[in-house]
C-alpha positions, 0 to 999 in steps of 0.5 A, spaced: 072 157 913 069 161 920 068 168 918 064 173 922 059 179 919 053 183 920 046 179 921 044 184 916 048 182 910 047 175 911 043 173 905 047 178 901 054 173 903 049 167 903 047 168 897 054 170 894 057 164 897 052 160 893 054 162 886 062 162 888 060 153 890 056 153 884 049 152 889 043 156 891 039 158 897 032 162 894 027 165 899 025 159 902 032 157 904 033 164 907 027 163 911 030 157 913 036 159 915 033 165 919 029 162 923 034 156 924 038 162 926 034 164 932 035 159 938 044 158 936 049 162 940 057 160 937 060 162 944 055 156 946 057 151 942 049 152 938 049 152 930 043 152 926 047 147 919 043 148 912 046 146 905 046 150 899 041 147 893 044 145 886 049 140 884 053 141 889 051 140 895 055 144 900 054 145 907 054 151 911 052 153 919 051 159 922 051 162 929 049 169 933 055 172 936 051 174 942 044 177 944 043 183 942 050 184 937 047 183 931 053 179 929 052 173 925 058 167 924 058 163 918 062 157 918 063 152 912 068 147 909 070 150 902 075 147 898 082 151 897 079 154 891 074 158 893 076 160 901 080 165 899 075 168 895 070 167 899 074 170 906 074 177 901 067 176 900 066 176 908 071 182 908 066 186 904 061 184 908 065 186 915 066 193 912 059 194 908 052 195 909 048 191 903 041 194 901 037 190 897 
């Protein structure tokens, strides 16, 4: 699965995501990420990859679209019970603002 959302509803999606995979990412997690975040660019080929926590460890990556476009891409491997669930997941965050 690559999907592709606003930076602003990443952890919101990260978050979700983790409790459809049965993991987690707490606020040092998302720190991580964030700063991991920084220095990708998906059209150069620069990934950060992190793994959800928990029993299930479940790896992600994300990546920048491009400077300045506050579009962040999420890419991991889902088995085919959770990628429909987590693409409707993505869609939401596509069309919506999450507030916290």
């Amino acid at each position: 699965m690559e999907v592709s959302l606003f930076e602003g509803n990443l952890q919101p999606f990260l978050t979700a995501l983790g409790w459809l995979v049965g993991g987690r990412l707490d606020a040092d997690d998302f720190e991580a990420v964030s700063w991991g975040l920084r220095d990708t660019d998906r059209e150069e080929g620069r990934w950060f990859s992190y793994d959800f926590g928990g029993e299930v460890r479940t790896p992600f990556a994300v990546a920048l679209d491009e400077a300045g476009a506050s579009i962040v891409w999420v890419r991991a491997e889902l088995s085919a019970e959770f990628a429909p669930r987590a693409q409707l997941l993505a869609d939401f965050c596509w069309h919506f603002h999450w507030r916290g």
